[in-house]
N, C-alpha and C positions, 0 to 999 in steps of 0.2 A: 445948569445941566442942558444939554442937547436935546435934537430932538429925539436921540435914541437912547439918550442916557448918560453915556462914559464916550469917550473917543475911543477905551478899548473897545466896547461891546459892538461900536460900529464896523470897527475895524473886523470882528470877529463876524460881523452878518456881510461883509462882501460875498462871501459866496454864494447865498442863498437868502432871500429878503425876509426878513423872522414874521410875518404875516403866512408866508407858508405854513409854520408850524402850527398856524392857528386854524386855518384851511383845509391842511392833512387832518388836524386832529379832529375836526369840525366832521368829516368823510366816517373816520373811524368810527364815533359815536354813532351816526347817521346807520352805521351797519355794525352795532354794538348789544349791549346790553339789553335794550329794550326790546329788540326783535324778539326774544324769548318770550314776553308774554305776550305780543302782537300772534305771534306763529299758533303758540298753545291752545289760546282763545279762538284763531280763527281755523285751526286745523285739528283742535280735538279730538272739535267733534264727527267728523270722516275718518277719522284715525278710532275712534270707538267703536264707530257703526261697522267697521269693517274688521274690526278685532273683538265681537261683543264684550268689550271690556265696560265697565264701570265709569260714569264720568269721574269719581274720585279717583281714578286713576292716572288721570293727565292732572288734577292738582296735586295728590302727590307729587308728582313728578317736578313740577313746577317747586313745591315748597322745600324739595332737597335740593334744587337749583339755586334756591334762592341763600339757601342757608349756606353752600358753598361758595355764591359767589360773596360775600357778607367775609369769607374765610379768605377765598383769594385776594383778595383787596388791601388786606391789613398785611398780609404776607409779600404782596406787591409793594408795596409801602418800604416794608424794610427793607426788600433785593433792589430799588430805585435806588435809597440813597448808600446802598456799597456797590451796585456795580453798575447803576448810570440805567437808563429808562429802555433801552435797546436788549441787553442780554437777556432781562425776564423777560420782555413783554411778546417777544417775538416767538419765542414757545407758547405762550400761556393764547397769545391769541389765534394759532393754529389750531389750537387743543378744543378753542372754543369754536372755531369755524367747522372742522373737519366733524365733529359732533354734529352741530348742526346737519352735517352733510351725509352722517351716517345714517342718520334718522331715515332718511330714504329709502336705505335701504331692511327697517324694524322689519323682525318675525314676531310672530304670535306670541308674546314670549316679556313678560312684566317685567321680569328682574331684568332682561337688556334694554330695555327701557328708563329703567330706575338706571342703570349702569351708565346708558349714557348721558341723561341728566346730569350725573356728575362729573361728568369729562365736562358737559358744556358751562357746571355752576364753578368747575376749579380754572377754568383757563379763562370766565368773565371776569375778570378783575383786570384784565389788560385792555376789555374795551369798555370801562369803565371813566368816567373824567382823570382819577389819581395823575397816571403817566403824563396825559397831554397836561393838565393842570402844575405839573411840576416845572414840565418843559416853559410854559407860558409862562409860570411867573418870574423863571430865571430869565428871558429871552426882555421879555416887559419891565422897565421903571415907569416912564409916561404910557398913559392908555391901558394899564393893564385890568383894569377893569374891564373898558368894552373888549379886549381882546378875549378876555375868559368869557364874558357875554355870549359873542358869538361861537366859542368855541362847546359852551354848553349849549346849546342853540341845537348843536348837532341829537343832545339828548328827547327836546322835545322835536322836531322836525321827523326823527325815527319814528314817533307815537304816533305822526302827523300822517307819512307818506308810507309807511310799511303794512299798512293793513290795505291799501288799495294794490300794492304789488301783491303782496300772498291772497286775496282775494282773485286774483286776476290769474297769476299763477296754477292758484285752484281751478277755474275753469277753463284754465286750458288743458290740465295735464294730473289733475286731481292732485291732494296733498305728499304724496312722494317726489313730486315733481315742482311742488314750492321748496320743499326742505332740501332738493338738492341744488336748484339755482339759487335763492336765499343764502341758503348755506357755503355754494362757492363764492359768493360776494362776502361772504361777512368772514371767509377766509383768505382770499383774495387782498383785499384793500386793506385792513388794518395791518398786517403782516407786512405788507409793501411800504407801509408808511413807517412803521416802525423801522424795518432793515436797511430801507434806503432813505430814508426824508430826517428821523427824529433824532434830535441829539441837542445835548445840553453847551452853551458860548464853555469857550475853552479854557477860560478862567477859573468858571466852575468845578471842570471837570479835572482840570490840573489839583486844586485844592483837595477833589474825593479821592484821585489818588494819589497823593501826597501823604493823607492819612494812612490810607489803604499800606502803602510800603512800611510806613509804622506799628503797623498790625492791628490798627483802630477805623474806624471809619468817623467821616466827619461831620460835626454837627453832636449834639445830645440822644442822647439816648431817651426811648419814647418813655420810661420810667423817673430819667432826672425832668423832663418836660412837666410828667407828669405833678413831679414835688415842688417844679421851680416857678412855674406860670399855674395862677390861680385861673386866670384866662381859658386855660387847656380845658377845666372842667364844666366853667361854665358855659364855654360854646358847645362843648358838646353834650351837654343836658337841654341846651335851645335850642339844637339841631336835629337831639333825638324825639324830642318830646311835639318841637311842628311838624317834623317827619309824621311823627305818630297820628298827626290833625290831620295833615293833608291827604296824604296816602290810603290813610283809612275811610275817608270818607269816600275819594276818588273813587274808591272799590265798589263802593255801594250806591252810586250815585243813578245809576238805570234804575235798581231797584226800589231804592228811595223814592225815587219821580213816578214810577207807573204804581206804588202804592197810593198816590195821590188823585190816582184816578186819570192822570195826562199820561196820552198816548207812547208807546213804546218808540216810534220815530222822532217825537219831541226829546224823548228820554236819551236818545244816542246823540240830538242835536247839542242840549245840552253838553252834554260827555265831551262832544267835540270842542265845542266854544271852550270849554275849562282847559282842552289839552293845548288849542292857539292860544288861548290868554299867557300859558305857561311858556312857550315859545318866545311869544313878545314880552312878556317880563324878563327874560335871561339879559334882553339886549337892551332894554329898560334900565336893568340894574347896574349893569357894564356899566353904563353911560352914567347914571349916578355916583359909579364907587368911586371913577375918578375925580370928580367935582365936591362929595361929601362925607363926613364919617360917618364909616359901615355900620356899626350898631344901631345909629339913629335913624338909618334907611332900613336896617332889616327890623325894629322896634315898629315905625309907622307900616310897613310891611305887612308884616305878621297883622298888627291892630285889626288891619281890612280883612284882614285873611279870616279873623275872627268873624268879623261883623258878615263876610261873604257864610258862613260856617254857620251860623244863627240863621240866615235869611234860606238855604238849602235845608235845614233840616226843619224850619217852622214853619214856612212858607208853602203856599199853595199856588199862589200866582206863577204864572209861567213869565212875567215878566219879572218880575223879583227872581227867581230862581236864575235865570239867565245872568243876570247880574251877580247872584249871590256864586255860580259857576267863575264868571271873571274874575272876582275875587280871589277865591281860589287857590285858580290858576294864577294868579301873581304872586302867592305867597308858593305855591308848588313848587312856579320857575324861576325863582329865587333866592333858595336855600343853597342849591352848590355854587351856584355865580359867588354867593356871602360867605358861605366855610372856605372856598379854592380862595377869597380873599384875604378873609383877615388870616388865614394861617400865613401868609404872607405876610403880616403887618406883627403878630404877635410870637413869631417865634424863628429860630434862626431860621436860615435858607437850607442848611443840610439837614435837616429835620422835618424839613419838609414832607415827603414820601412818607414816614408813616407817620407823622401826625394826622395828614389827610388822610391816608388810609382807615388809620381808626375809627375819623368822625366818619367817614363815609361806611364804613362799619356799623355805625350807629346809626346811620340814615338810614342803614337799608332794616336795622331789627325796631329802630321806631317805625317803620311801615308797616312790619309783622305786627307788633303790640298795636298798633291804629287798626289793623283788620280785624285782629281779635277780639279789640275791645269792642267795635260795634258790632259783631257778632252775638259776642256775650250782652249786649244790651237786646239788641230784639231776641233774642233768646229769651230771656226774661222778661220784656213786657210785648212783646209780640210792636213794636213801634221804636223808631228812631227816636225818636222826638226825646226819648229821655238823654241821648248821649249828646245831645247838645250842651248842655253844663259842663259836662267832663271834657270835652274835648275845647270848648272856650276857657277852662281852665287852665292845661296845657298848651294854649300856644300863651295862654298870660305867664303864667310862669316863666315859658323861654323869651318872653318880650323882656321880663324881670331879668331874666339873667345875661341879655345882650347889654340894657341899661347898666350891668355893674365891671361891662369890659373896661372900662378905663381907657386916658388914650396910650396909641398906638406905641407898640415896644420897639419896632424896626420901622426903620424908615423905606422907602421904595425902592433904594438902592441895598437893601438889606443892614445899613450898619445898626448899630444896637443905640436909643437912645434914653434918654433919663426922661421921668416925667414930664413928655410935653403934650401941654393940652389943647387936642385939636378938636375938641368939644364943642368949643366956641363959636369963632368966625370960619368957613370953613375956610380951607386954603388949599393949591394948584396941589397937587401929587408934583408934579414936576419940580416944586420948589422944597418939598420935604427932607 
């Protein structure tokens, strides 16, 4: 194999050098999905004070956001693999930008509020990983790990750099005036990359509408996936269920820390180190997936992630906690770099879009079930400390169920092959 793969696929990136696509989508993220709780969090609360609203009323807000976008994702999924990653995504991410951009101009007035929440939770599913993630793994045989690495990179980088813009935005121009710059960027750039930059090698694309004129679309359908690959279920019970570790704890991680008696500015320190650790794991993992098998990187993974998860919720030391933050954050920034993988390794190529849609479905409601559950634990005993068990349970159970993926169903060129076990020695992606 080359170094691009096929002598077609080469031929098919003359025009355009397929690291773009990783760069554009790297952009998109960057001014995606995660701006919504960056913005929330940081413009709430002037948005309350100024509407004597209720703080429950920007998490509402947020949690029908959330639940929507959860919906567009999986619906994203299936309009990717009929009508190619450019026809939905380019509405869905206008739908999402221009919301954001309405918000500037909120009245006193809940229910338009609520209303636009869900314009911005139905059109986040296009600047969510699915679309770039599909594009990258068609475009990627060799490198396709770091290539999705850095292109989820984009995910946590947004956590990174978008609370210093809407912070800054804020004091120039108060929060109407972050939600309308904010918002024309994150209207702006993923719209631009999707209509002019994204698109699937021509091979692909010839195959989906080939189908397509037979009145079928191509690849399996996300129900025969479901009956046909035992794989299908159990990544996406290890997806949901560390979802559920990480996410949940992330939420509560300030509050966790300054029950302990350490300072409120060590407690955001903290926050931070967990959100770079997540950063630098994405491109960590890349750089692994292509050298090693994926379950046994996200198995050792997850493990830490565990032991990070014990040391955060028992701990009192401010140097263990730091640590037990990195942790983490390596098992955080890790999870989509390993689902965008192996769905590539375990199930066709046109099947793609909503397989990943699903599990990314399930990323985002094991978040919810992780928030809730620690909720309902200090609810109950007024201390964290009990939900440590449960939540070192579920990530062992998803470590259990990456150990029973078996190897690899497709090869990095997509063809389909028979039990071969790359368990063992590991061996080049390249030569798969």
């Amino acid at each position: 194999m080359s170094a691009v793969g096929t002598t077609g696929l080469q031929a098919s990136t003359r025009h355009l050098n397929r690291w773009w696509y990783v760069v554009t989508g790297f952009m998109t993220l960057l001014f995606g999905t995660t701006a919504v709780n960056v913005l929330f969090n940081i413009l709430g609360k002037p948005m309350t004070q100024e509407f004597g609203w209720e703080r429950s009323v920007i998490s509402n807000g947020l949690s029908i956001e959330t639940v929507l976008v959860g919906i567009s994702i999986v619906i994203l999924g299936f309009l990717i693999d009929r009508y190619g990653p450019k026809i939905p995504s380019v509405p869905m991410s206008l739908a999402f930008g221009i919301g954001l951009m309405l918000m500037s101009a909120l009245p006193n007035n809940q229910l338009v509020f609520y209303l636009l929440c869900v314009v911005i939770g139905a059109g986040a599913g296009a600047v969510n990983p699915v679309a770039h993630s599909t594009v990258v793994s068609a475009w990627f045989q060799d490198r396709r790990g770091m290539a999705l690495g850095i292109l989820m990179a984009g995910l946590g980088s947004c956590g990174v750099l978008m609370p210093y813009l809407a912070n800054w935005m804020l004091g120039i121009g108060g929060w109407r005036l972050a939600f309308l710059v904010i918002g024309a960027l994150c209207t702006v750039i993923p719209a631009a990359v999707y209509a002019f930059v994204t698109r699937m090698p021509a091979e692909h694309e010839a195959e989906r509408k080939a189908a397509r004129l037979q009145g079928r679309m191509a690849g399996e359908s996300l129900l025969t996936v479901a009956r046909k690959y035992r794989q299908f279920w159990l990544l996406s019970i290890a997806i949901f269920l560390v979802s559920s570790a990480t996410f949940g704890l992330m939420s509560q991680i300030v509050p966790m820390t300054t029950d302990k008696g350490i300072s409120q500015g060590t407690a955001v320190s903290i926050l931070s180190v967990l959100s770079l650790a997540s950063v630098a794991a994405r491109l960590l993992v890349g750089y692994l997936l292509d050298r090693f098998y994926a379950p046994a990187i996200g198995s050792i993974i997850f493990a830490l992630c565990a032991v990070g998860v014990f040391l955060m919720i028992t701990s009192s030391q401010t140097g263990l906690l730091f640590v037990g933050a990195v942790l983490i954050g390596l098992g955080l920034g890790s999870e989509g770099d390993l689902a965008a993988y192996m769905v590539s390794r375990y199930f066709p190529k046109h099947s793609y879009g909503r397989v990943l849609g699903f599990i990314y479905f399930l990323y985002a409601q094991g978040s919810a079930f992780g928030i809730f559950l620690l909720g309902q634990v200090y609810s109950a005993t007024g201390s964290y400390r009990a939900g440590a068990l449960p939540i070192i349970v579920l990530v062992g159970v998803g470590i259990v169920c990456l150990l029973l993926m078996g190897s690899y169903r497709f090869t990095l060129d997509h063809k389909e092959v028979d039990a071969v076990d790359e368990t063992s020695a590991p061996k080049s992606p390249v030569s798969s």
